[in-house]
Wavefront OBJ file of the C-alpha trace (Angstrom):
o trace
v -9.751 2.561 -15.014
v -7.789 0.032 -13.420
v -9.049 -1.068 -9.934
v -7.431 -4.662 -9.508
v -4.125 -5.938 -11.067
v -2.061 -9.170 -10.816
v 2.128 -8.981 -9.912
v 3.732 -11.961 -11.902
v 4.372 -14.512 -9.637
v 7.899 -15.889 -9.163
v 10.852 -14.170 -7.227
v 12.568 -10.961 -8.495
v 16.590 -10.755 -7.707
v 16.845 -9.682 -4.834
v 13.825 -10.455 -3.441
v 11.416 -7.370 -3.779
v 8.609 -6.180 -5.923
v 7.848 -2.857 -6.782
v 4.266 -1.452 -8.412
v 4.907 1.729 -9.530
v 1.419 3.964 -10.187
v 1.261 7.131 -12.556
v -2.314 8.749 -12.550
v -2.783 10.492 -16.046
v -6.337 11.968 -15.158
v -4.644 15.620 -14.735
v -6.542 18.506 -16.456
v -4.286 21.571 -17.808
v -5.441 24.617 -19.627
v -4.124 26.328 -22.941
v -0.555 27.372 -21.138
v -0.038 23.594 -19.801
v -0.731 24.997 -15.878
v -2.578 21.796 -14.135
v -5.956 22.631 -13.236
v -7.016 19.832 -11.881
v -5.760 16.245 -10.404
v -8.801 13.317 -10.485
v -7.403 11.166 -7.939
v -7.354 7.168 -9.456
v -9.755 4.851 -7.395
v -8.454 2.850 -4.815
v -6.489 -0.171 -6.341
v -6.016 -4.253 -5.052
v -2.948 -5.415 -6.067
v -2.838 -9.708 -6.263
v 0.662 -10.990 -5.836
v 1.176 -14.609 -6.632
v 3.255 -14.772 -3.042
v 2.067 -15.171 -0.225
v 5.394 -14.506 1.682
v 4.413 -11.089 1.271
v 3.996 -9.655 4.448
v 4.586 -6.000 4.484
v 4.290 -2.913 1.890
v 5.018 0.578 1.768
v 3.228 3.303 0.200
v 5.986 5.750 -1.068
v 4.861 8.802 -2.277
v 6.454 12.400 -3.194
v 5.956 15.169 -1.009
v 3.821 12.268 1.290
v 5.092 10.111 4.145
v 5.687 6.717 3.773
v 2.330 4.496 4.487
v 2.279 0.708 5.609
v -0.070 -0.947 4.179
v -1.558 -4.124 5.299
v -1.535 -7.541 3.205
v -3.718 -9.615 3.605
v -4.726 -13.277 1.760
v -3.612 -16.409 1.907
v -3.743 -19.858 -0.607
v -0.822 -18.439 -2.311
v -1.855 -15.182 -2.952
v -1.200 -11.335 -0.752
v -3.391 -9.189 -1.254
v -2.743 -5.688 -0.808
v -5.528 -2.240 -1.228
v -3.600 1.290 -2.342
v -5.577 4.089 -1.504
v -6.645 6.901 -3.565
v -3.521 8.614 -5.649
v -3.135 12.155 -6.753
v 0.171 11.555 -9.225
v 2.568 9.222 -8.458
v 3.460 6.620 -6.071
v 4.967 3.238 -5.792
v 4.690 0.560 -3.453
v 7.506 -1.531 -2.208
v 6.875 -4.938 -1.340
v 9.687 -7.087 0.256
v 9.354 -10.885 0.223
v 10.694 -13.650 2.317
v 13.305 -15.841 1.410
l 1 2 3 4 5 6 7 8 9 10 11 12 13 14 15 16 17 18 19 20 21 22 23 24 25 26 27 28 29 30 31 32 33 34 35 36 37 38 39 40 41 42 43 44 45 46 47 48 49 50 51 52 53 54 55 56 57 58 59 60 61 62 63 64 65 66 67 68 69 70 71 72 73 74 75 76 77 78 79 80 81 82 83 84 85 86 87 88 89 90 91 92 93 94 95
């Protein structure tokens, strides 16, 4: 399972990063009903930018979370909690 992962360094167009995270540990039985969701373990995202200040937790069904970056020596660091499905995070950086 993935628990830490590196963003490319380097700015995007426009400025902004986005992680986008798809849990596939679902469990269905013979007729394809889901039976179970294994939430994925909390995950550290490493972005090569340490203009990163903010990020947002977007979620379906879920309010929107801010979670805090932290770092510094050219690199944010920033912890997503615990997923059921699907979720990206949005992370704006400076110009």
């Amino acid at each position: 399972r993935l628990a830490r992962g590196w963003l490319p360094s380097g700015r995007p167009r426009g400025g902004v990063l986005s992680a986008h995270i798809v849990n596939h540990d679902l469990e269905y039985d013979e007729d394809y009903a889901l039976t179970a969701i294994h939430p994925t373990p909390e995950i550290t995202l490493r972005i090569a930018d340490e203009s990163l200040t903010v990020a947002r937790l977007i979620a379906p069904g879920a309010e929107d979370i801010e979670l805090p970056v932290t770092g510094g020596e050219g690199v944010a660091v920033v912890t997503i909690p615990r997923l059921d499905v699907y979720a990206f995070v949005h992370l704006p950086l400076e110009r």
